[in-house]
N, C-alpha and C positions, 0 to 999 in steps of 0.2 A: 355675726351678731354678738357671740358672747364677747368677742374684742372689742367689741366700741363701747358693751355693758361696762366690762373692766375699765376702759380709759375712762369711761364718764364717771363711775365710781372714784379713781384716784383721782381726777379734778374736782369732781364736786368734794369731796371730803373738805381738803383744807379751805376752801372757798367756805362751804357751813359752816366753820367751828372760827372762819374769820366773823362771818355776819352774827353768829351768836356772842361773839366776843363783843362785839357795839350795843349788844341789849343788856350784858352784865356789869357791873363794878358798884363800886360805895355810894356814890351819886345818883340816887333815883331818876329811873325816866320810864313813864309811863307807856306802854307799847302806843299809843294812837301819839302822841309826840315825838317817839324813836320814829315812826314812818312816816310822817313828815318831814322829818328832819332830812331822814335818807332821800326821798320823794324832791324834796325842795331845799338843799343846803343854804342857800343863799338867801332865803324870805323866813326860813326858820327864824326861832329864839337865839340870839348870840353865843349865852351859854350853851346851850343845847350843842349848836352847832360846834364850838371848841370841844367840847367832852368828848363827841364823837367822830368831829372829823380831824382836831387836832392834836387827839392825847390819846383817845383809845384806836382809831383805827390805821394810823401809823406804827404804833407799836404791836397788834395785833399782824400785820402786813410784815413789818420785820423780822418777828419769831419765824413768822412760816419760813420766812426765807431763809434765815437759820437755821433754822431748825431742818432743814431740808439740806440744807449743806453739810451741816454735820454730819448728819447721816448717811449722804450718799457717800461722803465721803471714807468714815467707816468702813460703809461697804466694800469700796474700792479697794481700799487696804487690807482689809481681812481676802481679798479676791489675791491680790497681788503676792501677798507677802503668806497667803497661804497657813494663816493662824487667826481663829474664830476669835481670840484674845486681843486683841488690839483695836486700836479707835484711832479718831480723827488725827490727835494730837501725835502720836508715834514718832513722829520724823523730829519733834519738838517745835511744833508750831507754838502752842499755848504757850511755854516758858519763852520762847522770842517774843509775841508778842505783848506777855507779862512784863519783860523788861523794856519793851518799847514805850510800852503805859507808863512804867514806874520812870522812865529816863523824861518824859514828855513832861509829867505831872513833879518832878522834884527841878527841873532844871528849865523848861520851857514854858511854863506856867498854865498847863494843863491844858484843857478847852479843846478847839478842833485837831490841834497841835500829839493830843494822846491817842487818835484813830491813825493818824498819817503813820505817827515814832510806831506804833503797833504793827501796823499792816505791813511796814515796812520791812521790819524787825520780823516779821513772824515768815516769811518768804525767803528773808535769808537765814532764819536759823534751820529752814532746809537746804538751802546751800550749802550750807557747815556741813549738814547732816551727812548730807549728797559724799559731799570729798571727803568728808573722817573717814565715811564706810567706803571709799574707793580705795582697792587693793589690787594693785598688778593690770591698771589700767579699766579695771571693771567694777562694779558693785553689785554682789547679791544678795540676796533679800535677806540671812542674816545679818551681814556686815553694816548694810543699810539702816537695819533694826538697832545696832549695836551703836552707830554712827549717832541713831538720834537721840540715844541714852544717856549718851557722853555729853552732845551738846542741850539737851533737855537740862542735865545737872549741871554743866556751862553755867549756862542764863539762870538756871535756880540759886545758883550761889551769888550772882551779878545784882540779881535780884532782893537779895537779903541783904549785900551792900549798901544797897540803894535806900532802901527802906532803916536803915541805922542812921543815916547821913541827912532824911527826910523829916523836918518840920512835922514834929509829932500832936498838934494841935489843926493843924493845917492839910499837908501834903500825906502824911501817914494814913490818916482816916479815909481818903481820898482813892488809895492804894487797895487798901483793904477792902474798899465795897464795888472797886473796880471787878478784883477777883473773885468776889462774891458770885458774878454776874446780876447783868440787869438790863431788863428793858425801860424805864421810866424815864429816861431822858431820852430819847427817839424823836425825832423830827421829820420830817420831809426831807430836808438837808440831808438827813442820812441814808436815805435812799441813792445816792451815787455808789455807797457798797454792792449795791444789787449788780453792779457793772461785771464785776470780778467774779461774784458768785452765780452769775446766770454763765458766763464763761467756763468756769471750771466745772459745774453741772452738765452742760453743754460739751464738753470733751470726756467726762465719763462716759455720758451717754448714746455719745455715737460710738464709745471704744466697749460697749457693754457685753460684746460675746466675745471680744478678743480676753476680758477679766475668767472668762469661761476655760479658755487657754492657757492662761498666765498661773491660773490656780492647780493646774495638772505638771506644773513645774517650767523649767525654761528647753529641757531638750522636747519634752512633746510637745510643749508649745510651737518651738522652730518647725520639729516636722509635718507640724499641720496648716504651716506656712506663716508663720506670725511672727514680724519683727521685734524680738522681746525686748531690745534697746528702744526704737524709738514706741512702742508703747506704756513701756514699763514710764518713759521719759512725758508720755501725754497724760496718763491716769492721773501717773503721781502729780506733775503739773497740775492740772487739773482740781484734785484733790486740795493741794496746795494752796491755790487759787479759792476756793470755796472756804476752805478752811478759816485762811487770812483773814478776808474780809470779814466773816461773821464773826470770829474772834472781836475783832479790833471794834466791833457797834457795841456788842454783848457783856462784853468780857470772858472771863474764864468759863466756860460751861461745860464741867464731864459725863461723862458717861451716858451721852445723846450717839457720839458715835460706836458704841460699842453695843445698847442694847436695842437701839430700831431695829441694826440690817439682822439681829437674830431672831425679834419678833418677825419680822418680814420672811424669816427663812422657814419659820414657823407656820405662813401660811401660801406661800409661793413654792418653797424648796429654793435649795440651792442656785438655780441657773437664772445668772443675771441677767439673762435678756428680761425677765420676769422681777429680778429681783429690787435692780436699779431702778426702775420708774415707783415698784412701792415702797421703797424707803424713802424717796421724795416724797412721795405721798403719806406716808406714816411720821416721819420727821418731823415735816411742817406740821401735822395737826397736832405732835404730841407736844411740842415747843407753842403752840398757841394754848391750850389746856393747862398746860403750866403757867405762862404768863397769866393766866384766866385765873388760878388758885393762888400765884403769887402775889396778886393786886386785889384777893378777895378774901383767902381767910384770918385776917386780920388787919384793923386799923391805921398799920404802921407795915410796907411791902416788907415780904419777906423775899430774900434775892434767891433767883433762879436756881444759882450753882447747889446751893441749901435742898432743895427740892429736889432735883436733877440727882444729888447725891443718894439723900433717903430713897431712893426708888433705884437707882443703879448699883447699886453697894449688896445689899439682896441678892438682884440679880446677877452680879458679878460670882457672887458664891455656888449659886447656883451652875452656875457655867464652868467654873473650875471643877464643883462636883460631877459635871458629865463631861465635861473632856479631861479631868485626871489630872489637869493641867498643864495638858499636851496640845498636840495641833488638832488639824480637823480629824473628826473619824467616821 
């Protein structure tokens, strides 16, 4: 009984704070009009019906879904790599698919063209990552760490290239609010990301006691029968995969994957059979909350990464004050 309490809890969560997200923004709608609307999309008011089914509850549906990727992803990683300090991006996703945006938007002429160069770009800048940190036919979870440092500052330098060489009226401004992040231009259409990220979700989370293993190191992990190659190779996939895709709709968005899965250890503990399903579930609701403050306390949106920052930047501090600035303890 208490097991179905908890799942119904972490689904109904981000499911509420989507349907509360259709009753809030700048554009008044009176409750007896929002449930009509919801009630009957298609006989509603036109406008009505766009506010809510074509601006606020796609972009409301996206955050979750990001927001749930970043996180679990995080989680995976601080599982894997065995250090509470690291997030989604580590391997340098965000800076590949930085440069993928910035190569799409100065030379391809932006449009659908900056999700593809992104997504694309952000999968093999773990590639890179993979083979720098591969030493002597292997990669271990420093080497790997160190692998995506190199190629994080890779693409951050490619990146500053790009943006010198970029139409400073035009393509620069473009650049710059990409990074920012943001959900405001979302569509339906961008819902094909969901492909990738219910994937790479979906391989963490059938690999979620094996992260239980991987985190006691790689020889007790072998002796308790766990293939730490191809696990190590599904998480991180996986991770990777989720990662991408919510990158590439979003844009840049930090420190989602670094402080959910510690809130979540906060109220689960450490053991990812537990921990994985509530950072999906903590994730998406706190990435809808945010879009919800981003499109609402002020006339003019303020972008994600901005927010996301002032709230993780604290908490970052925090977290180097208890672990010392060391690994787990």
């Amino acid at each position: 009984m208490k097991k179905v309490l908890t799942t119904s809890i972490l689904i109904i969560c981000p499911v509420f704070f989507i349907v509360l997200s259709l009753f809030i923004g700048i554009y008044g709608i009176s409750f007896g009009d929002m449930i009509n609307t919801l009630l009957h999309p298609l006989s509603s008011d036109t406008t009505l019906s766009t506010v809510v089914w074509d601006l606020r509850f796609p972009r409301a549906v996206a955050a979750a879904f990001c927001g749930a990727a970043l996180s679990v992803s995080g989680a995976a990683f601080q599982g894997v790599f065995r250090n509470p300090l690291v997030n989604s991006g580590i391997l340098g996703v965000s800076n590949g698919a930085g440069f993928g945006a910035c190569l799409a938007i100065v030379f391809l002429g932006g449009g659908k063209m900056t999700y593809i160069s992104a997504f694309l770009f952000a999968v093999f800048a773990v590639i890179l990552a993979y083979l720098s940190g591969k030493v002597g036919g292997t990669s271990s979870v420093v080497t790997l760490i160190l692998g995506g440092t190199i190629v994080s500052s890779f693409f951050s330098a490619l990146i500053s290239i790009l943006k010198v060489i970029a139409d400073p009226y035009s393509q620069l401004p473009s650049i710059t609010f990409w990074f920012m992040g943001s959900f405001a231009s979302i569509n339906y259409s961008h819902f094909i990301a969901f492909i990738p990220i219910l994937t790479g979700i979906s391989l963490i989370y059938l690999c979620r006691w094996r992260i239980n293993a991987l985190s006691m190191g790689a020889f007790e992990a072998e002796s308790l029968g766990v293939d730490t190659r191809l696990y190590n190779f599904l998480i991180i996939g996986g991770a990777t995969l989720a990662t991408s895709a919510a990158v590439c709709i979003s844009g840049t968005i930090g420190w989602v994957g670094l402080i959910i899965p510690h809130i979540g250890r906060m109220i689960t503990g450490s053991d990812n059979r537990r921990l994985i399903p509530v950072s999906i579930s903590l994730g998406a609701s706190f990435m809808i909350i945010i879009d919800l403050l981003s499109r609402n306390l002020s006339s003019s949106e303020i972008p994600i990464g901005i927010l996301c920052s002032l709230i993780g930047a604290p908490f970052f501090v925090y977290l180097l004050k208890k672990t010392k600035g060391g690994g787990w303890k």
